[in-house]
C-alpha positions as CSV (number, residue, x, y, z in Angstrom):
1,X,106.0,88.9,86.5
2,X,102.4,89.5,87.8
3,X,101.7,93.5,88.6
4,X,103.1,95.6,86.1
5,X,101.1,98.5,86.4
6,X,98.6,99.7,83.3
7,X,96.7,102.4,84.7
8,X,98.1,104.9,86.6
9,X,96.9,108.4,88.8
10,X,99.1,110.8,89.7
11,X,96.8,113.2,92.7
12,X,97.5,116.8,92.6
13,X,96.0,118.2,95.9
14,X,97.1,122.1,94.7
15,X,99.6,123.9,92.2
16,X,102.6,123.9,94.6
17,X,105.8,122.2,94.2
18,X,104.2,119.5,92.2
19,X,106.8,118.7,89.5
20,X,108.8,116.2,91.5
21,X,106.0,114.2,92.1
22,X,104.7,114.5,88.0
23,X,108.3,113.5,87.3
24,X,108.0,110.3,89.5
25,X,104.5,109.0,88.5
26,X,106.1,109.8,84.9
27,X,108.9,107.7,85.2
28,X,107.3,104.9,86.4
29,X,104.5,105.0,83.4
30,X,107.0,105.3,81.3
31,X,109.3,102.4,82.7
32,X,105.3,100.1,82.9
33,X,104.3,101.8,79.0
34,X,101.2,102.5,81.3
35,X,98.5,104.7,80.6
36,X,98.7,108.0,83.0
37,X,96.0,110.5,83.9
38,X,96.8,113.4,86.2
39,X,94.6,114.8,88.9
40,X,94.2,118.1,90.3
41,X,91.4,117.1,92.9
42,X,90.2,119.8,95.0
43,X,88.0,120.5,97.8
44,X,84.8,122.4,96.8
45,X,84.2,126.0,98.2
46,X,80.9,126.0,100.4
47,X,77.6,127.9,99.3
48,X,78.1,130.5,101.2
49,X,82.1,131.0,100.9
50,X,81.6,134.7,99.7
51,X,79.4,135.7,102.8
52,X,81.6,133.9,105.4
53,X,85.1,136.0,103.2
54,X,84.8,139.3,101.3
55,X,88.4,137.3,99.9
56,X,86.4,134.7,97.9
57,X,84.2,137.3,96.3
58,X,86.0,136.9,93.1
59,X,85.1,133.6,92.6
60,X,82.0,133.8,90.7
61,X,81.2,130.1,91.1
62,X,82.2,126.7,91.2
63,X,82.4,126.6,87.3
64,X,84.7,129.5,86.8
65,X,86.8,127.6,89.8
66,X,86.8,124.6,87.7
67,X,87.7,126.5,84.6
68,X,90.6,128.1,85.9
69,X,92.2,125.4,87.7
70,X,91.8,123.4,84.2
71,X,93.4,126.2,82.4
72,X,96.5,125.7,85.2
73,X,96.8,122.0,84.6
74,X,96.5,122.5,80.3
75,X,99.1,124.6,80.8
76,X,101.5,123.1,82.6
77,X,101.3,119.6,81.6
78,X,102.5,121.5,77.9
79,X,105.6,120.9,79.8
80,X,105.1,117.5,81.3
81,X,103.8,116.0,78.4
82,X,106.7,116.7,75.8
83,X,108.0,113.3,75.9
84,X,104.8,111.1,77.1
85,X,101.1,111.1,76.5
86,X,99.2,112.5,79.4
87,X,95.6,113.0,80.3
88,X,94.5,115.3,82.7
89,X,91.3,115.8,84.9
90,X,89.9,118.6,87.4
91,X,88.1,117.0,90.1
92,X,86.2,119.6,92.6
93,X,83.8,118.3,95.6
94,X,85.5,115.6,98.0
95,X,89.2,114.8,97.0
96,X,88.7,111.3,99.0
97,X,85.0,110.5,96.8
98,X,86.2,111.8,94.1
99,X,89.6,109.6,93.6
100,X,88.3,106.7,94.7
101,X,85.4,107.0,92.7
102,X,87.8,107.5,89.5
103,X,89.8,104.8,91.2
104,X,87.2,101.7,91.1
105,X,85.2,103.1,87.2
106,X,88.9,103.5,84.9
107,X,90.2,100.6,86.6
108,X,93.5,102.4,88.5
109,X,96.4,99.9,89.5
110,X,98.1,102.6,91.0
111,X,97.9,105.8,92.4
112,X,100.7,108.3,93.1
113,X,100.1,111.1,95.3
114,X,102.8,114.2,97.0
115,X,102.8,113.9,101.2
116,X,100.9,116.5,102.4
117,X,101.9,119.5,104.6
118,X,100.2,118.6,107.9
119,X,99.4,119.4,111.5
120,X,102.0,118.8,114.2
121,X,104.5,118.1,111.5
122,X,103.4,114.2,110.4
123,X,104.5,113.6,107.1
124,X,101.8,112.1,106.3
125,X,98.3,114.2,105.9
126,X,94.2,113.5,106.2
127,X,94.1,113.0,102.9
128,X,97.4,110.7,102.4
129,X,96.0,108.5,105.8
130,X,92.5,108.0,104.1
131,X,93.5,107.2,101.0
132,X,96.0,104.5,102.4
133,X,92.7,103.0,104.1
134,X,89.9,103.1,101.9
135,X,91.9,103.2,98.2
136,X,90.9,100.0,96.7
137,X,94.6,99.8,95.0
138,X,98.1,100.6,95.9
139,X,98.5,104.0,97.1
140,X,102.1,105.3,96.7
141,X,102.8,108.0,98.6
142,X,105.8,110.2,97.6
143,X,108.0,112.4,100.3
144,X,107.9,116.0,100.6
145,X,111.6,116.2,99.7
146,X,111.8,113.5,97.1
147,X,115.2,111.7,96.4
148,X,116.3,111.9,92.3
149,X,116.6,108.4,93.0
150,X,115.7,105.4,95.9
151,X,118.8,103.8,97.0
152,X,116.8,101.0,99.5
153,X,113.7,99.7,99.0
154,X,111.9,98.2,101.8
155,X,109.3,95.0,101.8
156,X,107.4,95.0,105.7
157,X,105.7,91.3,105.7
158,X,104.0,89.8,108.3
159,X,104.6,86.1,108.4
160,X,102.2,85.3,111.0
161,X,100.2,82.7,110.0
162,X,98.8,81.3,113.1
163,X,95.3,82.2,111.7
164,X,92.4,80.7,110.3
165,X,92.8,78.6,107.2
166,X,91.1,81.2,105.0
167,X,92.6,84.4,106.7
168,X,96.3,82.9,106.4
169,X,95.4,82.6,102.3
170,X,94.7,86.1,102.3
171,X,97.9,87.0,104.4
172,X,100.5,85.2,102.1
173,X,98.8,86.3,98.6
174,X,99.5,90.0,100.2
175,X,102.8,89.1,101.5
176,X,103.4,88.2,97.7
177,X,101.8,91.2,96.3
178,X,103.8,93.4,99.2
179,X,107.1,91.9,97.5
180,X,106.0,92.4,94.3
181,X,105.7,95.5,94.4
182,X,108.8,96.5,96.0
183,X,110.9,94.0,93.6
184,X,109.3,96.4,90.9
185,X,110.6,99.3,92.6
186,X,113.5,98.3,93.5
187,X,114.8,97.1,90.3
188,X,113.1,100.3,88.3
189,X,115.7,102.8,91.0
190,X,118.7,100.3,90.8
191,X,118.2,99.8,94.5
192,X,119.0,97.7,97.6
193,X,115.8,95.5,98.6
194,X,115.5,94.6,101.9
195,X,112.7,92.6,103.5
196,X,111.5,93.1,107.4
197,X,109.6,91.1,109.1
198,X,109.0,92.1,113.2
199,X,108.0,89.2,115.6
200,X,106.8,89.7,119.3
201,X,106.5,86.6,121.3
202,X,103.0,86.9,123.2
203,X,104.6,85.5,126.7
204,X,107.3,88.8,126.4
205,X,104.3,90.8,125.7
206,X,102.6,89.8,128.6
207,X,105.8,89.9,131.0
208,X,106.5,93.6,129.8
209,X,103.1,94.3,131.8
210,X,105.0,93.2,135.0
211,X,101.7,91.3,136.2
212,X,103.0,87.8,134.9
213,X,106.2,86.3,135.0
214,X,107.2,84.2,132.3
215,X,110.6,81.2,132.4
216,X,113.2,83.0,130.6
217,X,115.1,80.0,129.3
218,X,111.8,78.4,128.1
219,X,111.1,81.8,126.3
220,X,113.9,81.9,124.8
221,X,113.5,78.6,123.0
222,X,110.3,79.8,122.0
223,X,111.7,82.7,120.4
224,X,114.3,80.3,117.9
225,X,111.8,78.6,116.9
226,X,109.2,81.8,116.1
227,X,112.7,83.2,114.5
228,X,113.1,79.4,112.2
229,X,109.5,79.6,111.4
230,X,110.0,83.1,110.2
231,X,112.8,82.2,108.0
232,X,111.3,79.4,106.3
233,X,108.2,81.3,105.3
234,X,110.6,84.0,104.8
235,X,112.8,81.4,102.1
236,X,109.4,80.0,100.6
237,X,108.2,83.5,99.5
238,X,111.4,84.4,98.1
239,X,111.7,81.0,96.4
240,X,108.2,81.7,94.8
241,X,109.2,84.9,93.7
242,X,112.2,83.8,91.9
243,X,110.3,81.7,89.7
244,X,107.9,84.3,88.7
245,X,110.8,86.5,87.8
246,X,113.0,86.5,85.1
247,X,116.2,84.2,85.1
248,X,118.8,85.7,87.5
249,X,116.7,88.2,88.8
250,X,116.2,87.7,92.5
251,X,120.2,87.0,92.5
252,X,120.5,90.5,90.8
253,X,118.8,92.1,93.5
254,X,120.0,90.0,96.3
255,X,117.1,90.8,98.7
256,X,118.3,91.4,102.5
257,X,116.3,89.9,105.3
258,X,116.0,91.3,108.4
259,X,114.0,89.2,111.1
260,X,113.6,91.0,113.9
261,X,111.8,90.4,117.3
262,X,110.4,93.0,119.0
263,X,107.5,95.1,119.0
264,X,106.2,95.3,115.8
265,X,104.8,99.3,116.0
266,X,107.8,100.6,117.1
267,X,110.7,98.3,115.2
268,X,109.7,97.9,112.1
269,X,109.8,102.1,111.2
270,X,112.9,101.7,113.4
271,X,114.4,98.9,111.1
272,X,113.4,100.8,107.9
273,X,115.3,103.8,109.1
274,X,118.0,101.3,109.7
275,X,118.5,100.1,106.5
276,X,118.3,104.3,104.8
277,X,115.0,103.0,103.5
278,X,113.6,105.6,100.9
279,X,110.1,104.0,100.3
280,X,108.7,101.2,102.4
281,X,106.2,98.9,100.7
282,X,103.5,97.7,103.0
283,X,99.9,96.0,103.9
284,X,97.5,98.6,105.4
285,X,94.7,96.9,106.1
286,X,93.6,95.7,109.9
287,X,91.5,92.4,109.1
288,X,92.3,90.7,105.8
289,X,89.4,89.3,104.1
290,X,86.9,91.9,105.6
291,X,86.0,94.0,102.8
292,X,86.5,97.4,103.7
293,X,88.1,97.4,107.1
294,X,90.2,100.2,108.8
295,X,93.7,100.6,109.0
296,X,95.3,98.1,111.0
297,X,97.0,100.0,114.3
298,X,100.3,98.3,113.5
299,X,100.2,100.0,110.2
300,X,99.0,103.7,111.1
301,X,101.7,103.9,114.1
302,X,105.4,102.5,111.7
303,X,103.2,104.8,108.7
304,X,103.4,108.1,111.1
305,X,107.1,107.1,112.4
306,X,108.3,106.7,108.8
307,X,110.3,109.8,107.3
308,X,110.2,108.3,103.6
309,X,108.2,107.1,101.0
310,X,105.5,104.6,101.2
311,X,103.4,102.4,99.4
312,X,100.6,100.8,100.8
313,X,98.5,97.4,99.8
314,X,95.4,95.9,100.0
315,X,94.6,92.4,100.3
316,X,93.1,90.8,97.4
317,X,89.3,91.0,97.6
318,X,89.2,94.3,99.7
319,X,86.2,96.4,98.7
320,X,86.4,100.3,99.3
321,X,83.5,101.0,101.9
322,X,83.4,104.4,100.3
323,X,79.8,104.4,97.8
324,X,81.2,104.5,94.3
325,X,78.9,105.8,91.8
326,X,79.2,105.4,87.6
Protein backbone atom coordinates (compact mmCIF):
# COMPACT_ATOMS: atom_id res chain seq x y z
CA UNK A 1 0.00 0.00 0.00
CA UNK A 2 1.27 3.48 -1.00
CA UNK A 3 2.19 5.81 2.19
CA UNK A 4 3.93 3.92 4.72
CA UNK A 5 5.76 6.49 6.42
CA UNK A 6 9.92 6.57 6.33
CA UNK A 7 10.75 9.66 7.93
CA UNK A 8 9.20 10.76 10.79
CA UNK A 9 9.33 14.17 13.40
CA UNK A 10 8.08 14.04 16.58
CA UNK A 11 7.85 18.35 17.75
CA UNK A 12 8.51 19.03 21.22
CA UNK A 13 7.37 22.70 21.84
CA UNK A 14 8.82 22.47 25.81
CA UNK A 15 9.84 19.74 28.54
CA UNK A 16 6.23 19.23 29.91
CA UNK A 17 4.14 16.30 29.77
CA UNK A 18 5.77 15.09 26.60
CA UNK A 19 6.08 11.32 27.01
CA UNK A 20 2.69 10.44 25.75
CA UNK A 21 3.24 12.04 22.69
CA UNK A 22 7.20 10.32 22.32
CA UNK A 23 5.30 7.16 23.06
CA UNK A 24 2.83 7.70 20.06
CA UNK A 25 5.27 9.03 17.35
CA UNK A 26 7.33 5.81 18.74
CA UNK A 27 4.85 3.41 18.08
CA UNK A 28 3.99 4.35 14.88
CA UNK A 29 7.99 4.38 13.74
CA UNK A 30 8.14 1.35 15.06
CA UNK A 31 4.97 -0.27 13.55
CA UNK A 32 6.43 1.83 9.66
CA UNK A 33 10.45 0.53 10.73
CA UNK A 34 10.71 4.44 9.99
CA UNK A 35 13.52 6.48 10.74
CA UNK A 36 12.56 9.06 13.77
CA UNK A 37 14.21 12.31 14.82
CA UNK A 38 12.78 14.22 17.86
CA UNK A 39 12.53 17.94 18.10
CA UNK A 40 12.60 20.24 20.96
CA UNK A 41 11.97 23.52 18.77
CA UNK A 42 11.90 26.56 20.74
CA UNK A 43 11.26 30.11 20.31
CA UNK A 44 14.48 32.28 20.59
CA UNK A 45 14.84 34.80 23.56
CA UNK A 46 15.03 38.53 22.15
CA UNK A 47 18.33 40.64 22.32
CA UNK A 48 17.42 42.38 24.95
CA UNK A 49 15.45 39.63 27.15
CA UNK A 50 17.79 40.45 30.24
CA UNK A 51 16.99 44.25 30.16
CA UNK A 52 13.22 43.87 29.53
CA UNK A 53 13.46 40.75 32.95
CA UNK A 54 16.00 40.85 35.78
CA UNK A 55 14.48 36.83 35.54
CA UNK A 56 16.35 36.00 32.37
CA UNK A 57 19.61 37.38 33.67
CA UNK A 58 20.87 33.93 34.05
CA UNK A 59 20.75 33.08 30.70
CA UNK A 60 24.04 34.03 29.49
CA UNK A 61 23.15 33.59 25.84
CA UNK A 62 21.47 31.92 23.28
CA UNK A 63 24.26 29.18 23.19
CA UNK A 64 24.18 28.16 26.84
CA UNK A 65 20.12 28.10 26.15
CA UNK A 66 20.75 25.72 23.37
CA UNK A 67 23.24 23.76 25.48
CA UNK A 68 21.01 23.14 28.24
CA UNK A 69 17.98 22.35 26.55
CA UNK A 70 20.22 19.63 24.57
CA UNK A 71 21.49 18.39 27.75
CA UNK A 72 17.38 17.88 28.70
CA UNK A 73 16.62 16.08 25.49
CA UNK A 74 20.15 13.58 25.78
CA UNK A 75 18.91 12.90 28.80
CA UNK A 76 15.67 11.90 28.61
CA UNK A 77 15.54 10.15 25.32
CA UNK A 78 18.20 7.62 27.55
CA UNK A 79 14.74 6.56 28.39
CA UNK A 80 12.93 6.77 25.19
CA UNK A 81 15.42 5.23 23.19
CA UNK A 82 15.96 1.77 25.12
CA UNK A 83 14.08 -0.16 22.61
CA UNK A 84 14.41 2.03 19.21
CA UNK A 85 16.93 4.19 17.60
CA UNK A 86 16.28 7.86 18.05
CA UNK A 87 17.89 11.04 16.83
CA UNK A 88 17.39 14.12 18.49
CA UNK A 89 17.77 17.93 17.49
CA UNK A 90 17.45 21.40 19.38
CA UNK A 91 15.99 23.94 17.20
CA UNK A 92 15.98 27.71 18.67
CA UNK A 93 14.72 30.79 16.53
CA UNK A 94 11.11 30.36 14.89
CA UNK A 95 9.48 26.88 15.80
CA UNK A 96 7.22 27.43 12.44
CA UNK A 97 10.78 28.22 10.07
CA UNK A 98 12.55 26.03 11.69
CA UNK A 99 10.34 22.71 11.29
CA UNK A 100 9.33 23.40 8.13
CA UNK A 101 12.64 24.05 7.03
CA UNK A 102 13.83 20.58 8.57
CA UNK A 103 10.51 19.38 7.00
CA UNK A 104 11.26 20.05 3.15
CA UNK A 105 15.79 19.34 3.46
CA UNK A 106 15.43 15.40 5.40
CA UNK A 107 12.52 14.70 3.41
CA UNK A 108 9.74 14.25 6.54
CA UNK A 109 6.59 12.15 5.61
CA UNK A 110 5.18 12.89 8.76
CA UNK A 111 5.22 15.02 11.61
CA UNK A 112 3.79 14.39 15.02
CA UNK A 113 3.29 17.17 17.33
CA UNK A 114 1.36 17.49 21.26
CA UNK A 115 -1.88 20.01 21.08
CA UNK A 116 -0.92 23.01 22.54
CA UNK A 117 -2.30 24.77 25.78
CA UNK A 118 -4.01 27.77 24.14
CA UNK A 119 -6.05 30.91 24.63
CA UNK A 120 -9.83 30.73 25.25
CA UNK A 121 -9.40 27.04 25.65
CA UNK A 122 -9.14 25.76 21.75
CA UNK A 123 -7.43 22.64 21.63
CA UNK A 124 -5.69 23.49 19.09
CA UNK A 125 -2.74 26.38 19.42
CA UNK A 126 -0.77 29.10 16.93
CA UNK A 127 1.67 26.81 16.37
CA UNK A 128 -0.66 23.48 15.79
CA UNK A 129 -3.02 25.89 13.31
CA UNK A 130 0.14 27.04 11.21
CA UNK A 131 1.71 24.06 10.96
CA UNK A 132 -1.66 22.32 9.64
CA UNK A 133 -1.44 25.21 6.80
CA UNK A 134 1.88 25.73 5.64
CA UNK A 135 3.57 22.00 6.64
CA UNK A 136 4.33 20.64 3.28
CA UNK A 137 3.42 16.92 4.76
CA UNK A 138 0.91 15.36 7.04
CA UNK A 139 0.79 17.06 10.22
CA UNK A 140 -0.59 14.75 13.01
CA UNK A 141 -1.68 16.48 15.75
CA UNK A 142 -2.00 14.49 19.02
CA UNK A 143 -4.61 15.47 22.05
CA UNK A 144 -3.78 16.95 25.19
CA UNK A 145 -5.16 13.87 27.01
CA UNK A 146 -4.07 11.14 24.74
CA UNK A 147 -6.12 7.75 24.57
CA UNK A 148 -3.58 4.46 25.24
CA UNK A 149 -5.30 3.49 22.26
CA UNK A 150 -7.86 5.03 19.19
CA UNK A 151 -11.01 3.07 19.13
CA UNK A 152 -12.53 5.15 15.75
CA UNK A 153 -10.78 6.47 13.19
CA UNK A 154 -12.25 9.10 11.12
CA UNK A 155 -11.71 9.81 7.09
CA UNK A 156 -13.57 13.55 6.28
CA UNK A 157 -13.69 13.51 2.19
CA UNK A 158 -15.13 15.88 0.13
CA UNK A 159 -16.63 14.33 -2.95
CA UNK A 160 -17.51 17.39 -4.64
CA UNK A 161 -16.29 17.25 -7.89
CA UNK A 162 -18.25 19.78 -9.74
CA UNK A 163 -14.90 21.45 -10.55
CA UNK A 164 -12.66 22.07 -13.22
CA UNK A 165 -11.11 19.01 -14.89
CA UNK A 166 -7.67 19.68 -13.39
CA UNK A 167 -8.89 20.79 -9.77
CA UNK A 168 -11.32 17.59 -9.49
CA UNK A 169 -7.76 15.46 -10.23
CA UNK A 170 -6.25 17.03 -7.39
CA UNK A 171 -9.51 16.57 -5.16
CA UNK A 172 -9.77 12.65 -5.60
CA UNK A 173 -5.76 11.89 -5.46
CA UNK A 174 -6.33 13.73 -1.80
CA UNK A 175 -9.49 12.06 -1.15
CA UNK A 176 -7.24 8.88 -1.68
CA UNK A 177 -4.40 9.99 0.25
CA UNK A 178 -6.99 11.26 3.21
CA UNK A 179 -8.10 7.48 3.29
CA UNK A 180 -4.93 6.29 3.15
CA UNK A 181 -3.94 7.55 5.85
CA UNK A 182 -6.59 6.81 8.11
CA UNK A 183 -6.75 3.02 6.80
CA UNK A 184 -3.00 3.12 8.22
CA UNK A 185 -4.20 4.29 11.39
CA UNK A 186 -6.88 2.59 11.86
CA UNK A 187 -5.58 -0.86 11.31
CA UNK A 188 -2.12 0.15 13.42
CA UNK A 189 -4.93 0.94 16.81
CA UNK A 190 -7.27 -2.00 15.92
CA UNK A 191 -9.93 0.59 15.29
CA UNK A 192 -13.36 1.30 13.75
CA UNK A 193 -12.94 3.44 10.42
CA UNK A 194 -15.49 5.45 9.45
CA UNK A 195 -15.66 7.75 6.48
CA UNK A 196 -17.82 11.30 6.43
CA UNK A 197 -18.60 13.04 3.77
CA UNK A 198 -21.05 16.40 4.52
CA UNK A 199 -23.15 17.69 1.45
CA UNK A 200 -25.12 21.08 1.39
CA UNK A 201 -27.38 21.56 -1.47
CA UNK A 202 -26.69 25.31 -2.80
CA UNK A 203 -30.66 26.04 -3.29
CA UNK A 204 -31.04 25.14 0.87
CA UNK A 205 -28.21 27.39 1.27
CA UNK A 206 -29.65 30.09 -0.36
CA UNK A 207 -33.32 29.50 1.19
CA UNK A 208 -31.76 29.52 4.81
CA UNK A 209 -31.08 33.34 3.99
CA UNK A 210 -34.94 33.79 3.83
CA UNK A 211 -34.44 36.13 0.65
CA UNK A 212 -35.34 33.26 -1.89
CA UNK A 213 -37.65 30.67 -1.77
CA UNK A 214 -36.85 27.49 -3.24
CA UNK A 215 -39.74 24.25 -4.43
CA UNK A 216 -39.39 21.86 -1.64
CA UNK A 217 -40.43 18.71 -3.50
CA UNK A 218 -38.01 19.69 -6.40
CA UNK A 219 -35.31 20.15 -3.67
CA UNK A 220 -35.75 17.25 -2.35
CA UNK A 221 -35.11 15.32 -5.56
CA UNK A 222 -32.17 17.22 -5.93
CA UNK A 223 -30.92 16.18 -2.68
CA UNK A 224 -31.26 11.96 -3.70
CA UNK A 225 -29.50 12.43 -6.36
CA UNK A 226 -26.45 14.80 -4.66
CA UNK A 227 -26.82 11.79 -1.85
CA UNK A 228 -26.49 8.79 -5.12
CA UNK A 229 -23.74 10.79 -6.51
CA UNK A 230 -22.09 10.77 -3.18
CA UNK A 231 -22.30 7.19 -2.75
CA UNK A 232 -20.97 6.11 -5.94
CA UNK A 233 -17.79 8.24 -5.60
CA UNK A 234 -18.03 7.18 -2.16
CA UNK A 235 -18.05 3.04 -3.49
CA UNK A 236 -15.34 3.89 -6.27
CA UNK A 237 -12.77 5.15 -3.67
CA UNK A 238 -13.28 2.36 -1.46
CA UNK A 239 -13.18 -0.02 -4.46
CA UNK A 240 -9.74 1.55 -5.43
CA UNK A 241 -8.51 1.23 -2.05
CA UNK A 242 -9.26 -2.34 -1.73
CA UNK A 243 -7.06 -3.23 -4.52
CA UNK A 244 -4.15 -1.43 -3.26
CA UNK A 245 -4.46 -3.23 -0.02
CA UNK A 246 -3.75 -6.54 0.96
CA UNK A 247 -6.32 -9.45 0.37
CA UNK A 248 -9.19 -9.11 2.87
CA UNK A 249 -8.21 -5.99 4.16
CA UNK A 250 -10.89 -3.45 3.56
CA UNK A 251 -13.42 -6.42 4.71
CA UNK A 252 -11.22 -6.54 7.95
CA UNK A 253 -11.81 -3.05 8.63
CA UNK A 254 -15.25 -2.76 7.29
CA UNK A 255 -15.18 1.05 6.74
CA UNK A 256 -18.52 2.92 7.87
CA UNK A 257 -20.01 5.61 5.73
CA UNK A 258 -21.72 8.22 6.81
CA UNK A 259 -23.23 10.65 4.05
CA UNK A 260 -24.57 13.36 5.59
CA UNK A 261 -26.26 16.61 4.22
CA UNK A 262 -26.01 19.62 5.94
CA UNK A 263 -23.70 22.24 6.50
CA UNK A 264 -20.45 21.10 6.07
CA UNK A 265 -18.59 23.50 9.02
CA UNK A 266 -20.83 22.66 11.55
CA UNK A 267 -21.73 18.63 10.80
CA UNK A 268 -18.91 17.12 9.93
CA UNK A 269 -17.00 17.95 13.73
CA UNK A 270 -20.62 17.16 14.79
CA UNK A 271 -20.58 13.64 12.95
CA UNK A 272 -17.04 12.92 14.13
CA UNK A 273 -18.09 13.37 17.73
CA UNK A 274 -20.89 11.10 16.68
CA UNK A 275 -19.13 8.28 15.84
CA UNK A 276 -16.47 8.67 19.42
CA UNK A 277 -13.93 9.61 16.83
CA UNK A 278 -10.42 9.81 18.50
CA UNK A 279 -8.37 11.17 15.46
CA UNK A 280 -10.01 12.67 12.32
CA UNK A 281 -7.98 12.46 9.19
CA UNK A 282 -8.45 15.34 6.90
CA UNK A 283 -7.58 17.81 3.77
CA UNK A 284 -6.52 21.38 5.10
CA UNK A 285 -5.93 23.19 2.29
CA UNK A 286 -8.48 25.97 0.76
CA UNK A 287 -7.74 25.78 -3.16
CA UNK A 288 -6.12 22.55 -4.30
CA UNK A 289 -3.60 22.95 -6.87
CA UNK A 290 -2.51 26.44 -5.68
CA UNK A 291 0.72 25.95 -4.20
CA UNK A 292 0.75 27.30 -0.94
CA UNK A 293 -2.76 28.44 -0.20
CA UNK A 294 -4.44 29.07 3.25
CA UNK A 295 -6.47 26.92 5.19
CA UNK A 296 -9.66 26.27 3.70
CA UNK A 297 -12.54 27.95 6.19
CA UNK A 298 -14.40 24.61 6.18
CA UNK A 299 -11.36 23.11 7.61
CA UNK A 300 -10.17 25.73 10.36
CA UNK A 301 -13.99 25.97 11.75
CA UNK A 302 -14.69 21.40 12.14
CA UNK A 303 -10.50 21.65 13.16
CA UNK A 304 -11.42 24.19 16.27
CA UNK A 305 -14.88 22.17 17.03
CA UNK A 306 -12.95 18.89 17.14
CA UNK A 307 -12.13 17.60 20.81
CA UNK A 308 -9.65 14.77 19.34
CA UNK A 309 -6.86 14.03 17.44
CA UNK A 310 -6.27 15.16 13.99
CA UNK A 311 -4.27 14.67 11.03
CA UNK A 312 -4.16 16.98 8.35
CA UNK A 313 -3.24 16.67 4.40
CA UNK A 314 -2.01 18.34 1.66
CA UNK A 315 -2.86 17.89 -1.83
CA UNK A 316 -0.23 16.51 -3.97
CA UNK A 317 1.91 19.32 -5.48
CA UNK A 318 1.31 21.85 -2.52
CA UNK A 319 4.44 23.89 -1.98
CA UNK A 320 5.01 25.52 1.58
CA UNK A 321 4.95 29.45 0.97
CA UNK A 322 7.22 29.57 3.89
CA UNK A 323 11.25 30.35 2.25
CA UNK A 324 13.11 27.22 2.96
CA UNK A 325 16.71 27.56 3.06
CA UNK A 326 19.61 24.42 2.86
Amino acid sequence: MKGHYKNILCVLGDSHRQDDTVAQALHIAKTHQANITIVLALEALPPNANMIMESFSYIESQQSMEIQAQQWLSEQCKNWSQHYHIDTKVMIGDPLIDVVSYVVNNNIDLVIKRAEESFLDKLFGSLDMRLLRKCPCPVWVVHRKPKSQYKNVVAALDLNYHYPKHEVSVRKELNRDILRHASQIALLEFAQLHVIHVFDAVPENIARDGFITVDNDRMEHDLAKIFEERDTELAILLSELSEELDDSVLDYLKPQKHIVHGYPRREIAATAKSVSADVVVMGTVARLGVPGFIMGGTAEETIQQLNCAVVGIKPRGFKTPISVED
